[in-house]
C-alpha positions in Angstrom: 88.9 201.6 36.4 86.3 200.8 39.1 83.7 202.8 38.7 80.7 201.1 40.3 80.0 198.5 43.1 77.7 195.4 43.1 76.6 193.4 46.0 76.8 189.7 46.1 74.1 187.8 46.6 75.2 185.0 48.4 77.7 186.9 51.4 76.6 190.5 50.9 80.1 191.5 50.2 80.6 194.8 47.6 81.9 193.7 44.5 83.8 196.2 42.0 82.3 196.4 38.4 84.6 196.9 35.7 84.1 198.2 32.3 85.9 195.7 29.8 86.8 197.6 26.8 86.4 195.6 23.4 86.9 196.1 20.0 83.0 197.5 19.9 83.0 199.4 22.9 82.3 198.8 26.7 80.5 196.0 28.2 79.8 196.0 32.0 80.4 193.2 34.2 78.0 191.9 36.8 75.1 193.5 34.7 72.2 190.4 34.1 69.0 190.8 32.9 66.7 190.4 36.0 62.9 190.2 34.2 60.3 191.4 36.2 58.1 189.2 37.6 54.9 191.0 38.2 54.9 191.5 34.9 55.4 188.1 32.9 54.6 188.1 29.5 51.1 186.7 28.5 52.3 183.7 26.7 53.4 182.3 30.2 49.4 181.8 31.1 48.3 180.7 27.9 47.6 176.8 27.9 48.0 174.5 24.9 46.2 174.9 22.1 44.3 171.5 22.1 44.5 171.0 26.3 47.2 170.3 28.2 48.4 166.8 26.7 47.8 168.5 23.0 50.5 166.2 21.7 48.1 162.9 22.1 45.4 164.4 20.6 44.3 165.1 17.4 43.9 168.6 16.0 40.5 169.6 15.3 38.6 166.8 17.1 36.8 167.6 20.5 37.3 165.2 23.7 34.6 165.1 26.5 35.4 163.3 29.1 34.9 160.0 29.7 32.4 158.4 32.1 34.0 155.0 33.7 30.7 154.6 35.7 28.6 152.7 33.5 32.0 150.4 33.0 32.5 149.9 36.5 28.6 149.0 37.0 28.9 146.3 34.0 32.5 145.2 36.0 30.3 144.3 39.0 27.0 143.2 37.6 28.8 140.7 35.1 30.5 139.0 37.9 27.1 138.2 39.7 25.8 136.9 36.4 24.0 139.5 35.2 24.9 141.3 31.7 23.8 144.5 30.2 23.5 146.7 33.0 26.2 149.1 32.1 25.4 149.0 28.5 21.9 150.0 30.2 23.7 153.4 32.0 25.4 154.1 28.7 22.7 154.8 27.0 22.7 151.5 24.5 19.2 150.3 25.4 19.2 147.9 22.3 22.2 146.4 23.5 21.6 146.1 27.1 18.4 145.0 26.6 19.5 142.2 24.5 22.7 141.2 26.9 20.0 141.5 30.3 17.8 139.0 28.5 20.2 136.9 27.4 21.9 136.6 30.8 18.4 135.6 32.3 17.1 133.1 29.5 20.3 131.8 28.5 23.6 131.9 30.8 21.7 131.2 34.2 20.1 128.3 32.7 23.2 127.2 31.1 25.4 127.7 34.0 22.9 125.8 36.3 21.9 123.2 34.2 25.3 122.4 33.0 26.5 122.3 36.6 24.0 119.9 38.0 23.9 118.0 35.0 28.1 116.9 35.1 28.0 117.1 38.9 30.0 120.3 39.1 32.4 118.8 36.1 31.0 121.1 33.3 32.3 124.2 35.8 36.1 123.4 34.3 34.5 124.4 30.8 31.7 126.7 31.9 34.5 128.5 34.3 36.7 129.9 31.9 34.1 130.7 29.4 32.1 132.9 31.7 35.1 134.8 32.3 36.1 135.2 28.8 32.6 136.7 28.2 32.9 139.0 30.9 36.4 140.0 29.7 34.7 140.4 25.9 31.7 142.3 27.3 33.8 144.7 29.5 35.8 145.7 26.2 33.5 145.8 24.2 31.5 148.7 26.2 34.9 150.0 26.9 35.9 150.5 23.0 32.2 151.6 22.8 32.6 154.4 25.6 35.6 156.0 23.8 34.0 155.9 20.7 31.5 157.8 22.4 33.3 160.3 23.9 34.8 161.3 21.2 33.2 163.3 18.6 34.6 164.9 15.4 33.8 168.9 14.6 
């Protein structure tokens, strides 16, 4: 009835290995499949199709990948009063242009004038709405990054 011996992997003991009969024939106990490794099937390398996070992204359309430096720079430069600049690194001249002017000729002026003029009073208006453009501007050049990143093939 015992006919062969296996060796168990946790103590090392020998094991006996019976043959079960059934109604179609043997089957041996202790016998598992034991794959080699050194020579893993091809389909264990191959990445997604569209990257590795292929189920966020749309079949068919290419991603680069995005450049947060120009957002950063228009993060930095909009706090000190000055708008445009990242628009400037992103490549939208027409817009930066417009925004770097504007900041110059208009907000500074604004800003200063309506300070001094309402002895620091106009700041509880001019405060919040100097955020709120920075907040705008940075989203705006965000939404405008991705758009750019992406492109369709």
């Amino acid at each position: 009835m015992f006919n062969k011996t296996a060796i168990c992997s946790a103590c090392g003991a020998a094991l006996p290995v019976t043959k079960a009969s059934t109604s179609y024939g043997h089957y041996p106990q202790f016998t598992y499949y034991q794959p080699d490794r050194r020579q893993a099937p091809s389909y264990y390398h191959t990445p997604p199709p569209y990257g590795a996070d292929s189920y966020s992204k749309t079949p068919g359309v290419t991603y680069a990948n995005k450049n947060d430096s120009p957002l950063i720079a228009e993060i930095i430069f909009s706090l000190l009063g000055l708008f445009g600049i990242g628009w400037l690194i992103a490549g939208e001249t027409t817009i930066g242009t417009v925004l770097l002017v504007c900041s110059i000729v208009i907000y500074w002026p604004l800003m200063i004038g309506g300070t001094v003029l309402t002895f620091g009073i106009g700041l509880l208006c001019l405060g919040p709405m100097a955020i709120g453009a920075i907040i705008l501007n940075v989203l705006l050049l965000n939404s405008t990054l991705n758009r750019k990143t992406k492109s369709v093939t």
